[in-house]
C-alpha positions as a Markdown table, in Angstrom:
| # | Residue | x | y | z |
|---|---|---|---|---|
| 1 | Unk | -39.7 | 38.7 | 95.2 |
| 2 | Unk | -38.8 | 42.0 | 94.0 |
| 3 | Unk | -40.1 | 43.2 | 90.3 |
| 4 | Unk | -38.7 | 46.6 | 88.8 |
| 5 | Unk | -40.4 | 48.8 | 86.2 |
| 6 | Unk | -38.7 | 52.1 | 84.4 |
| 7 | Unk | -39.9 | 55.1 | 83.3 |
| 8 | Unk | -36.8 | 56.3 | 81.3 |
| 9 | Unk | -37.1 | 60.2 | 79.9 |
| 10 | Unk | -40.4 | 61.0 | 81.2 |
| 11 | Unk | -41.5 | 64.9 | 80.5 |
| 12 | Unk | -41.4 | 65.6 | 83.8 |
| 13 | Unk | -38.7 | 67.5 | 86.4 |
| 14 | Unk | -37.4 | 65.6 | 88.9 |
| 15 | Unk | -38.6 | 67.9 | 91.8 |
| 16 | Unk | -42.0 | 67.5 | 90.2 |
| 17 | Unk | -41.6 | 63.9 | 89.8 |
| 18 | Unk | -40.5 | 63.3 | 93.4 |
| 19 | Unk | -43.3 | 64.3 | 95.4 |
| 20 | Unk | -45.7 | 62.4 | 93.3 |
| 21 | Unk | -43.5 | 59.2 | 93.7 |
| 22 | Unk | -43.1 | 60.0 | 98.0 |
| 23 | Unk | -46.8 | 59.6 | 98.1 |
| 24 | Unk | -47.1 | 56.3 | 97.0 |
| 25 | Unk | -44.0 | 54.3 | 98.5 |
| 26 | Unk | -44.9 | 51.7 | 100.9 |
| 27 | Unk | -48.8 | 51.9 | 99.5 |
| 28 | Unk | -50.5 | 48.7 | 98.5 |
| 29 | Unk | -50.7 | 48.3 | 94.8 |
| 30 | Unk | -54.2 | 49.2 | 94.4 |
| 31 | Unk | -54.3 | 52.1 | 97.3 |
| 32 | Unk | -51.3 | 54.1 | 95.0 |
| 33 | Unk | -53.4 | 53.5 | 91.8 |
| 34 | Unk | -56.2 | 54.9 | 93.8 |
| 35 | Unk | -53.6 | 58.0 | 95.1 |
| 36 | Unk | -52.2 | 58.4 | 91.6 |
| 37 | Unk | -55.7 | 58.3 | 89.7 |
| 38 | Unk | -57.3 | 61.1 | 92.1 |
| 39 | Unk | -54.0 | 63.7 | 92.3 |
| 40 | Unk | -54.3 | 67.2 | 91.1 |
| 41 | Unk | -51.0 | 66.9 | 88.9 |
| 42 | Unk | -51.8 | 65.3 | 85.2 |
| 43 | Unk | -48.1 | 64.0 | 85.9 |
| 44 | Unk | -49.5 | 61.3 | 88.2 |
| 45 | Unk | -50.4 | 59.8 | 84.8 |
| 46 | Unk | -46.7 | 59.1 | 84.1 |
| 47 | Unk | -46.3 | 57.1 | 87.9 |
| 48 | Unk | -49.4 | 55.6 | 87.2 |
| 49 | Unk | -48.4 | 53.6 | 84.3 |
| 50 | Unk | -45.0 | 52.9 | 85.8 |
| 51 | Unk | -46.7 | 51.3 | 88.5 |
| 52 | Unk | -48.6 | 49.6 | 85.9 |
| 53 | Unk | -45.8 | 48.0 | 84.2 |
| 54 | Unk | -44.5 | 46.9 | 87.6 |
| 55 | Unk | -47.3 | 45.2 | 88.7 |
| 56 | Unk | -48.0 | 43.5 | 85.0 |
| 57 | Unk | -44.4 | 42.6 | 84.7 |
| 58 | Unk | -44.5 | 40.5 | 88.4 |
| 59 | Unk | -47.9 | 39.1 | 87.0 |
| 60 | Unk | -46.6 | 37.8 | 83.5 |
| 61 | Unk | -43.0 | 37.1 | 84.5 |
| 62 | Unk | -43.4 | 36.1 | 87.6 |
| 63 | Unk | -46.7 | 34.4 | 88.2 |
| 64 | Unk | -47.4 | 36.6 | 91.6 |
| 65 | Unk | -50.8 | 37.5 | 92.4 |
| 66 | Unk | -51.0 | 41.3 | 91.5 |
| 67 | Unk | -53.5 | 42.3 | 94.2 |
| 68 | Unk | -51.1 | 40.9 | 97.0 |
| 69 | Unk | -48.1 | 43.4 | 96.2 |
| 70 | Unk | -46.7 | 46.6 | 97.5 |
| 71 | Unk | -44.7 | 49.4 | 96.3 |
| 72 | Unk | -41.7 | 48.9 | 98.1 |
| 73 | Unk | -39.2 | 51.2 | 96.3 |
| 74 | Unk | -39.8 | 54.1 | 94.5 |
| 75 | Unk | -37.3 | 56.8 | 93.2 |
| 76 | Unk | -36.2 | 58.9 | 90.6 |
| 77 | Unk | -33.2 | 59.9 | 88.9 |
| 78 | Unk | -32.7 | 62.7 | 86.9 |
| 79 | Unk | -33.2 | 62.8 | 82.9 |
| 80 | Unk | -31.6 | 64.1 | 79.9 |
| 81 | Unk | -31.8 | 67.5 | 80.0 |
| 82 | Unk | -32.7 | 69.7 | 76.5 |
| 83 | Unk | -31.5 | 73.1 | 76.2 |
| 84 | Unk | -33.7 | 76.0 | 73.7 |
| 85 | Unk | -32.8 | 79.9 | 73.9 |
| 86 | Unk | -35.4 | 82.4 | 74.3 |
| 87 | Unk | -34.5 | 85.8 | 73.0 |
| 88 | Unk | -35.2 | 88.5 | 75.5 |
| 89 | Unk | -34.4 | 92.0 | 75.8 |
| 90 | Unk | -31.0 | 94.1 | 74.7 |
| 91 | Unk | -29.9 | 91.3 | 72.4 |
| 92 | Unk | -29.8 | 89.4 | 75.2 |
| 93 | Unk | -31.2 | 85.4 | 75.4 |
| 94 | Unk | -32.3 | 83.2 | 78.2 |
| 95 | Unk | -31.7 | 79.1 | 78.6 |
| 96 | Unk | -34.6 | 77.4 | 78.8 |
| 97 | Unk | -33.8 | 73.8 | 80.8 |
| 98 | Unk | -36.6 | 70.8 | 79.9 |
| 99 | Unk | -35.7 | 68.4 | 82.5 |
| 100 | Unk | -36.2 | 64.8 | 82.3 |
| 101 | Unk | -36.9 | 61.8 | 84.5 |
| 102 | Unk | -35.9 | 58.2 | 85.3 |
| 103 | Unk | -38.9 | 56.7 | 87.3 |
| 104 | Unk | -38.2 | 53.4 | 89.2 |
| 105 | Unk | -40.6 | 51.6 | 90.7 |
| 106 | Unk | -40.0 | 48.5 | 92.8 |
| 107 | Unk | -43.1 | 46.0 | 93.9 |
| 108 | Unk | -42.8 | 43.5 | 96.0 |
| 109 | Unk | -45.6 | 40.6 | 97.6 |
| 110 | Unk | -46.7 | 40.8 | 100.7 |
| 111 | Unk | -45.9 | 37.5 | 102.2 |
């Protein structure tokens, strides 16, 4: 049985976001929390718990055994993004683009 989780709007770029979530798809449960709890990038934190809430939804919703899944999905989508001006030279003014993300995060039991 497949169990989702969302990360919706997560401070985070999607480029960023991305190469975090490629290194845990197809991982065991507790090998990714072990990937995501030792990466250099404090966004690993945001996966982390998405992975979390995957994992406690299957448990509570579904009764499965949270040690026997595996991320079997993971992607994400692109945010809202929120637009500020910086003033710069000459009158001039830059966009400054803070990107967001949509984390999903599909687990599934290894049966």
């Amino acid at each position: 049985m497949q169990v989702r989780s969302y990360a919706k709007q997560a401070p985070i770029s999607p480029k960023k976001a991305r190469l975090i979530v490629s290194e845990v798809r197809g991982k065991r449960v507790d090998e990714a929390m072990a990937i995501l709890r030792f990466m250099q990038t404090p966004h690993a934190r945001i996966v982390a718990k998405a992975v979390r809430s995957a994992v406690a939804n299957a448990e509570n919703n579904y009764s499965l055994d949270p040690r026997g899944l595996r991320v079997k999905e993971a992607f994400v989508g692109t945010g809202a993004t929120t637009r500020r001006m910086r003033p710069r030279a000459r009158g001039r003014g830059d966009i400054i683009r803070h990107r967001r993300s949509n984390i999903t995060i599909v687990v599934e039991d290894e049966v």
